[in-house]
C-alpha positions in Angstrom: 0.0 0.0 0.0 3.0 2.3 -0.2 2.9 5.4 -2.2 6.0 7.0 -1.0 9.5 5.2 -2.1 10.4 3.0 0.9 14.1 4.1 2.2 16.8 1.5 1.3 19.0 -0.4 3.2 22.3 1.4 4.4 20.9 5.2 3.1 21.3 7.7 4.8 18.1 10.3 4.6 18.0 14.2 4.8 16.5 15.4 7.9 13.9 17.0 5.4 13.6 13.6 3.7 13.7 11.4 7.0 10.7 13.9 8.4 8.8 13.7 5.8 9.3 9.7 5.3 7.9 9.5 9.2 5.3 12.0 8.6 3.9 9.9 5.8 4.5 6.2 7.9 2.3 7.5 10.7 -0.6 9.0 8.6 -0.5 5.4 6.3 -0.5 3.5 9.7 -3.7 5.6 10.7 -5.5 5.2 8.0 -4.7 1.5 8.1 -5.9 1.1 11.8 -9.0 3.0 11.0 -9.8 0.8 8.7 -8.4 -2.7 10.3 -9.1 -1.8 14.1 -11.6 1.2 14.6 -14.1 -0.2 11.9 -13.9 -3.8 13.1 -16.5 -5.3 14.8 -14.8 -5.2 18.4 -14.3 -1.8 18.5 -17.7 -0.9 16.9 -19.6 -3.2 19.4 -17.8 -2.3 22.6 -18.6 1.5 21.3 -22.1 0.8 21.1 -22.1 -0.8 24.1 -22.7 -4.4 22.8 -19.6 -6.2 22.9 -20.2 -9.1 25.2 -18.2 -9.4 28.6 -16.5 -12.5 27.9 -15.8 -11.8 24.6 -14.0 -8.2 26.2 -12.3 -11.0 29.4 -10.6 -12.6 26.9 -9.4 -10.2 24.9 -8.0 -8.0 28.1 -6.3 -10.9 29.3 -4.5 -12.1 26.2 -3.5 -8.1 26.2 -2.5 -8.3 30.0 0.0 -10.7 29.2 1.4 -9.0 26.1 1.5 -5.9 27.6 3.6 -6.9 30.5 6.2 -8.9 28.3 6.8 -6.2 26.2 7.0 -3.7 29.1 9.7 -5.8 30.0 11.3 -5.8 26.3 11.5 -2.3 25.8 14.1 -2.7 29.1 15.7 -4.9 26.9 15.9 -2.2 24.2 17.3 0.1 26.6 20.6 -1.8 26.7 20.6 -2.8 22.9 20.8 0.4 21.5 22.4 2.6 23.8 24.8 3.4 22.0 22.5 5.4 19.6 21.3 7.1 22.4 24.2 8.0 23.9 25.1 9.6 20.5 21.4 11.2 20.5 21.8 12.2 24.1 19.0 14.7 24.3 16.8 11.5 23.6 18.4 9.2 26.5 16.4 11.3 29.2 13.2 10.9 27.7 13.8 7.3 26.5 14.8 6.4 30.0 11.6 8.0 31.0 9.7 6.0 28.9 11.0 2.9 30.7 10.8 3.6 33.9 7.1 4.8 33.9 5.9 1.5 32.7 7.7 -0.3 36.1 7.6 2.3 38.7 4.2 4.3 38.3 1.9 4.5 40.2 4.4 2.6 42.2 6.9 -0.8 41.5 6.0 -3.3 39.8 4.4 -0.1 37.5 1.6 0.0 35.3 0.7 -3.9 35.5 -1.3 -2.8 39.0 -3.8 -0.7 37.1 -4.0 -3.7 34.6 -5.3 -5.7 37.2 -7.0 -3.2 39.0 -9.1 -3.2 35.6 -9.0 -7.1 35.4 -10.4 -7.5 38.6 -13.5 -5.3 37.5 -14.1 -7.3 34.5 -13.7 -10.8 36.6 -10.0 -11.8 35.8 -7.7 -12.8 38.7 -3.5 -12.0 38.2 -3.2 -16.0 37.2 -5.3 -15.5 34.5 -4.1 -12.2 33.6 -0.2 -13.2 33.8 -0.1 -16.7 34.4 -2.7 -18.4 31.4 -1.7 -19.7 27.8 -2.4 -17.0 25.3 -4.8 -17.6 22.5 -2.3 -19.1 20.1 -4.1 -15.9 17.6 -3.4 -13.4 20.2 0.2 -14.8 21.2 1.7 -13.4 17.5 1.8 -10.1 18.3 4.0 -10.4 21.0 6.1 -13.1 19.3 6.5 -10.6 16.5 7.5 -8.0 19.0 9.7 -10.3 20.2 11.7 -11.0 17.3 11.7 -6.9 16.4 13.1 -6.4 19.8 15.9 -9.1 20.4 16.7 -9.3 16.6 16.1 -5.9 14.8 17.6 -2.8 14.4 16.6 0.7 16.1 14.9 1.3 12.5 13.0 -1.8 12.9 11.9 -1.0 16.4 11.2 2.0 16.0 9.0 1.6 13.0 7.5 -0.6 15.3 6.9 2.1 17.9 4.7 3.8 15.0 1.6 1.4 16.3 2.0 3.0 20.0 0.9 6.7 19.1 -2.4 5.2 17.6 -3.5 3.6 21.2 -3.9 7.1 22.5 -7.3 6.9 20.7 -7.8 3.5 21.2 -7.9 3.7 25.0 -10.0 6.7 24.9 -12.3 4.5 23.4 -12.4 1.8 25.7 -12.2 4.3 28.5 -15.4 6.2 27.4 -17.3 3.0 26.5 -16.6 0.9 29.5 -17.8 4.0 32.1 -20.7 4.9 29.8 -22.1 1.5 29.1 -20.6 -1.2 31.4 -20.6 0.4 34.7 -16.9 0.7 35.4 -16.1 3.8 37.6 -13.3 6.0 36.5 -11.2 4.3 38.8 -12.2 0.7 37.9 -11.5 2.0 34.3 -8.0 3.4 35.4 -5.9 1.1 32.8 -6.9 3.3 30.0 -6.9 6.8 31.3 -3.3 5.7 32.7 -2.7 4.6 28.4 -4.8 7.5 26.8 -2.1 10.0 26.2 1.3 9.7 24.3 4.4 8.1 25.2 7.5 10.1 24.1 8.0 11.3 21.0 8.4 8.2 19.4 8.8 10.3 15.7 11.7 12.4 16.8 13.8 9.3 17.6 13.1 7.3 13.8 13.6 10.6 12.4 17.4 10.7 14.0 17.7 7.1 13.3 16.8 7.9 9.4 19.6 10.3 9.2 22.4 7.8 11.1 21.7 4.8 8.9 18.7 2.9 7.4 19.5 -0.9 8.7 16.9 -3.0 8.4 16.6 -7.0 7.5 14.9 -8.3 4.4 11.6 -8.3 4.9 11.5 -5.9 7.9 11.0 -2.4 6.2 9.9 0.0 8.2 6.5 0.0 6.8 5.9 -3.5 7.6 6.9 -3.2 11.2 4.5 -0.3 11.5 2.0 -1.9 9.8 2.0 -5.7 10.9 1.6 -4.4 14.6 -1.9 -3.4 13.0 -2.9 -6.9 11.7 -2.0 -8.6 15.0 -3.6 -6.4 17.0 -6.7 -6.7 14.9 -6.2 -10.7 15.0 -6.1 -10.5 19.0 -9.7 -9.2 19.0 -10.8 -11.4 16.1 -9.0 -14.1 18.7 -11.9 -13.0 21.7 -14.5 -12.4 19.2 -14.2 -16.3 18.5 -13.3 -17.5 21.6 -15.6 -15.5 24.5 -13.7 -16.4 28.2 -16.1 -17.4 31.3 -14.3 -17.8 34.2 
């Protein structure tokens, strides 16, 4: 679905062309989640109120567990490319930032208390938020994360990262629609008001990382990484659409 040339392996972009490059990755990968995500059935029943509870219980827990391993990756990440951001020091405070919020707010072990302080509103205990078998459906986006993370370059990752700035919306949406139609309270709801605004400035780091060096492995442009996230996540709800959870 590109419509913009694709940067090569081992260019190095402008800062004019490596802007504009991002600029046109994260409107393609809103448009695409729009379409793959926002339009689905999941997202259009739990707006209208009619998404069934266990089909939303298995979803969230399949998401619990993703969402805590890959917590735990982007620590990994820290110490994988810090040499970038040691060159790119004005991004190592924010980066670091990044981190840390995810495992020390509100308090240690971080954000995977409001996770289950949102579980335990929709029936789901820590085991079978952290301890259960994914969905083998649901699992792939975490075992695509996983080989972006451990494998990939900073270019890789952080046309991965491009997914992250579309959750804003998403958990806005989930926010809004579980206190207006399923009786959460704003604190039972917490999990997504903590998630509803940005990270860090995910573009400014690809945009540096452009200018350095585009590395990427075949079959890992930076469109695809951006863009796969997408299709797993969408596969995840299709995953709980198929499978509701009753405890």
């Amino acid at each position: 679905m590109s419509t913009m040339k694709e940067p090569k392996a081992g260019e190095k972009l402008s800062e004019k062309a490596a802007t504009e490059y991002v600029d046109y990755l994260y409107k393609t990968l809103y448009k695409y989640a729009h379409e793959k995500i926002y339009q689905g059935a999941f997202m259009t029943q739990l707006r209208d109120g009619t998404l069934p509870l266990p089909v939303m219980r298995q979803f969230f827990k399949n998401w619990g567990h993703f969402s805590l391993e890959v917590n735990a990756l982007n620590a990994v990440s820290y110490y994988t490319h810090l040499p970038f951001f040691v060159r790119n020091f004005d991004l190592l405070g924010p980066f670091c930032a990044k981190i840390a919020d995810e495992l020390i707010s509100p308090q240690a072990p971080g954000h995977v208390l409001v996770l289950l302080q949102t579980a335990e509103k929709m029936g789901l205990n820590k085991k079978e938020m952290l301890e259960d078998p994914y969905l083998p459906a649901a699992r792939s986006i975490n075992d695509f994360c996983h080989k972006v993370f451990i494998d990939g370059s900073i270019v890789e990752l952080w046309g991965l990262h491009v997914f992250e700035e579309s959750l804003s919306m998403w958990s806005g949406q989930w926010f809004t629609a579980l206190t207006t139609h399923y009786g959460f309270t704003k604190n039972d709801a917490v999990y997504f008001s903590t998630h509803e605004e940005a990270d860090m400035d995910n573009r400014t780091v690809l945009t540096r990382a452009l200018q350095e060096s585009v590395e990427f492995r075949a079959g890992y442009s930076l469109e695809y990484c951006a863009l796969t996230m997408v299709d797993l996540h969408a596969q995840m709800k299709q995953a709980a659409l198929d499978n509701p959870y009753n405890p």
